[in-house]
LOGU-889201 format. One line per field, with one value per residue (C-alpha): residue number from 0; z, x, y. Coordinates in steps of 0.2 Angstrom, whole numbers. Layout:
BEGIN
pos (NUM  ...) .
up (Z  ...) .
east (X  ...) .
north (Y  ...) .
// end
This chain:
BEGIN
pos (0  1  2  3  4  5  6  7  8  9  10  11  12  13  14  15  16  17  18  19  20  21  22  23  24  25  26  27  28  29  30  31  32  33  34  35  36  37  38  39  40  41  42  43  44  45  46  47  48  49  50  51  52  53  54  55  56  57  58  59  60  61  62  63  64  65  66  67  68  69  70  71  72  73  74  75  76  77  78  79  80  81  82  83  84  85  86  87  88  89  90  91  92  93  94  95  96  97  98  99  100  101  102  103  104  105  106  107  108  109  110  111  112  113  114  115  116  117  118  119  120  121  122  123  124  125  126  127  128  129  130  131  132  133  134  135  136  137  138  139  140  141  142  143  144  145  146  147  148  149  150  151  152  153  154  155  156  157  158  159  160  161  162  163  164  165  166  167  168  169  170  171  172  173  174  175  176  177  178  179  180  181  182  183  184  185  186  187  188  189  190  191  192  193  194  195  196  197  198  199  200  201  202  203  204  205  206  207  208  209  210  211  212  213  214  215  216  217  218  219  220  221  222  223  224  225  226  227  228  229  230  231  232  233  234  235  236  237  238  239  240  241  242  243  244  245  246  247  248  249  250  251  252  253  254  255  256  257  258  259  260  261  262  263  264  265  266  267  268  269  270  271  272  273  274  275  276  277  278  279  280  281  282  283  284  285  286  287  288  289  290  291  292  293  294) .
up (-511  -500  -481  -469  -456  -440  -432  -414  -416  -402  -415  -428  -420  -414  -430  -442  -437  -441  -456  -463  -468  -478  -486  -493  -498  -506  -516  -521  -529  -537  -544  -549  -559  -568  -574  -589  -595  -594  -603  -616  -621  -621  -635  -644  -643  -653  -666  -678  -689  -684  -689  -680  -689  -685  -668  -661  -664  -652  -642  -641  -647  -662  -672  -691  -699  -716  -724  -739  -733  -720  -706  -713  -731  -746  -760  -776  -778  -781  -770  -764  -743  -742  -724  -713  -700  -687  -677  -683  -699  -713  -717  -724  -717  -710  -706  -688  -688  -674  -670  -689  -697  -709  -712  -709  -715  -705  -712  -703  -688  -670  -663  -657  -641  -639  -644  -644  -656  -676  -684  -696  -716  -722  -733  -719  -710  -726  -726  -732  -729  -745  -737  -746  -741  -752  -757  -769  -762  -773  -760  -763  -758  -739  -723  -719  -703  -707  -695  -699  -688  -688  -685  -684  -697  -689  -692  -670  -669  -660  -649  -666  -674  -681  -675  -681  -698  -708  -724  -736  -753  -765  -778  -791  -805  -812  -816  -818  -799  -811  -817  -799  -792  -807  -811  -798  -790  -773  -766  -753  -747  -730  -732  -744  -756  -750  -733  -719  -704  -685  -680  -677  -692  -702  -716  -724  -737  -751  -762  -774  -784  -771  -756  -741  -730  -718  -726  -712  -718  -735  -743  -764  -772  -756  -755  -745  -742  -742  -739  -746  -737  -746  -738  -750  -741  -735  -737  -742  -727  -733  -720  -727  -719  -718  -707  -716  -710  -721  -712  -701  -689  -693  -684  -695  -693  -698  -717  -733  -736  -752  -750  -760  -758  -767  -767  -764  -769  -754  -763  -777  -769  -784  -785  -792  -791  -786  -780  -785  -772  -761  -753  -736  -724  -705  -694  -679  -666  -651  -633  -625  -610  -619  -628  -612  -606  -623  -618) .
east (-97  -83  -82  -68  -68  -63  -47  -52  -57  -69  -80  -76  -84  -99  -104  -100  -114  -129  -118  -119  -137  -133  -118  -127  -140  -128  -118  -136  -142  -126  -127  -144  -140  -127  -138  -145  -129  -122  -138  -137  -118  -125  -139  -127  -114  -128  -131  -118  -118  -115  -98  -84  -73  -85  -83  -91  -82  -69  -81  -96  -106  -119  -118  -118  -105  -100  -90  -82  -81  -71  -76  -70  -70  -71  -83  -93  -109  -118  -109  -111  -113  -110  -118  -111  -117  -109  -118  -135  -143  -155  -172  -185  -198  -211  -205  -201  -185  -175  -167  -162  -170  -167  -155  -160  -148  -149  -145  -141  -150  -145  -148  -169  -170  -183  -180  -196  -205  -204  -193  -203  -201  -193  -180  -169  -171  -169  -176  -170  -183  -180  -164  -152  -132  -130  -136  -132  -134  -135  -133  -129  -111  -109  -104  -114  -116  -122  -126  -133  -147  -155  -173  -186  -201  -211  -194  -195  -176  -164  -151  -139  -132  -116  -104  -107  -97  -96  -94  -92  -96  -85  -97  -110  -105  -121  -116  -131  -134  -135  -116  -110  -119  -112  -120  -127  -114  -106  -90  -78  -74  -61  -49  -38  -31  -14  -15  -8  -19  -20  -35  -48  -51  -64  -74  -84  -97  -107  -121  -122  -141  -148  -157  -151  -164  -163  -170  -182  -192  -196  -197  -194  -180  -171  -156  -141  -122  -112  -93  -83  -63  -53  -36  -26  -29  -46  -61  -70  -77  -94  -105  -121  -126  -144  -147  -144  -128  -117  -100  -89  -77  -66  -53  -48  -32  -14  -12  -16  -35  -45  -60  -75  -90  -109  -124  -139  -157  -168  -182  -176  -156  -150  -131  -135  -120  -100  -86  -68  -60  -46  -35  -24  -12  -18  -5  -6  -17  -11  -13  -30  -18  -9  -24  -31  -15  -15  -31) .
north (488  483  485  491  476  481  476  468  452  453  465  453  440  447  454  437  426  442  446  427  427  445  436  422  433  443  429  420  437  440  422  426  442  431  419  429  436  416  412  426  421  405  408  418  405  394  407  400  385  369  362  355  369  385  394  408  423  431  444  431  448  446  464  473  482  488  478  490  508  514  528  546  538  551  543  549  547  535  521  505  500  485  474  462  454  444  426  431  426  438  432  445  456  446  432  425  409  410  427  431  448  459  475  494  507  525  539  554  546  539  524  524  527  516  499  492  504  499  509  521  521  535  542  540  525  513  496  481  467  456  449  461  463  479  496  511  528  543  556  575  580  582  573  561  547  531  516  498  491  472  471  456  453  468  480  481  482  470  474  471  486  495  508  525  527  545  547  562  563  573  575  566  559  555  537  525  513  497  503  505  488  478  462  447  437  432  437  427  445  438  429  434  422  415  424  417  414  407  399  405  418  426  421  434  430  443  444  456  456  440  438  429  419  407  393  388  403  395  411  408  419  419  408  404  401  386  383  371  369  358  349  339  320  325  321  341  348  355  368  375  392  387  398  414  418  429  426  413  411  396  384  371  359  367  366  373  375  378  389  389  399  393  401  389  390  388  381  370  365  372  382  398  405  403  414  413  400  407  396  399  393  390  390  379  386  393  382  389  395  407  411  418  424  435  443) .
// end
């Protein structure tokens, strides 16, 4: 709230030295309120994997989306929805490492209004606790609004959630979900191959017929990312998204850089699957002053 000071410097006086002790307290309370929102962005600043090349993303804000559909898309039925998720890892229902937790798909739902309640098992509020990145719905034509919402091992849900997106199917063609979802395998869905990119950009990860876990959790048939960047003269950089992160923000040096994405057993170490690499060209990184200038 801001004051109108008066203008005689006799009244200025005589009311500064009460008005000190309310200033301070002012300012020390104002630094107090601070000190979660600092700590938040701090944890979620640590909510990434450890890498001299990974950053936390642009907005410092852990959230879902959907990765392959479009708000207002047209689409038959059955059809795939794909998840994303941004500084936070999966691991299934049940299990309790770090902040990761599992995918919940809303359909024709809000947001709870009460964050602190489970969310309830029905044909619309559609669970995911194995550590899946995918579904197919067979829906009847109509409009529908679709949102994506994290939750920890007892499906309580976390401030982690999509934008609205709606979606209207045309019509169902009766086509088998096996035949939509097509066979197991992972995708390096972001970047494209030979794009041209600044640093810091995007990395984004799918599994198609796995389970993503962090491995802390130990949980068998769940598995998880690893990142391979190749630069001709260099030694490969290798991350492993142990932590069941499904996507990256990246800053390596200027160059070309070769891309390729495994799939890890979290039990026995072993690759399970591999993506088609894709390989870019990072352009120089901007100074951080125009950086924040920019913004």
């Amino acid at each position: 709230m801001h004051r109108t000071l008066p203008s005689s410097r006799g009244a200025l006086a005589a009311r500064t030295a009460p008005a000190l002790p309310l200033l301070a307290a002012g300012l020390l309370a104002g630094l107090i309120a601070a000190l979660p929102t600092r700590a938040s962005a701090s944890a979620e600043a640590d909510e990434v994997a450890r890498h001299a090349w990974v950053v936390p993303p642009p907005n410092l804000q852990p959230a879902a989306h959907f990765t392959n559909l479009r708000d207002g898309q047209q689409v038959d039925a059955p059809f795939v929805v794909r998840f994303g998720l941004s500084m936070r890892g999966l691991v299934p229902a049940g299990k309790t490492v770090g902040r990761a937790g599992h995918h919940h798909l809303l359909v024709n739902q809000p947001l709870p209004l009460d964050f602190k309640q489970p969310l309830p098992f029905t044909d619309k509020y559609i669970h995911f606790g194995k550590g899946q990145m995918e579904t197919v719905l067979d829906l009847p034509p109509g409009t529908y609004t679709l949102h994506l919402l994290l939750a920890d091992q007892g499906h309580i849900p976390y401030f982690v959630y999509s934008k609205p997106l709606q979606v209207t199917v045309r019509q169902r063609t009766g086509q088998p979900v096996a035949a939509v979802q097509g066979p197991a395998r992972i995708e390096l869905m972001e970047p494209a191959d030979g794009a041209a990119l600044r640093p810091p950009f995007r990395v984004l990860f799918h599994a198609s017929g796995h389970n993503i876990a962090h491995k802390g959790a130990r949980v068998a048939g769940t598995a998880h990312f690893r990142l391979t960047a190749e630069r001709r003269g260099a030694r490969p950089e290798v991350i492993d998204f142990e932590g069941g992160h499904t996507e990256a923000w990246l800053q390596p040096p200027a160059g070309e850089v070769k891309l390729r994405l495994e799939l890890v057993d979290n039990g026995s170490g072993q690759v399970l699957a591999t993506a088609a690499p894709v390989t870019v060209n990072v352009e120089a990184a901007r100074p951080a002053a125009l950086q924040s200038a920019s913004r």
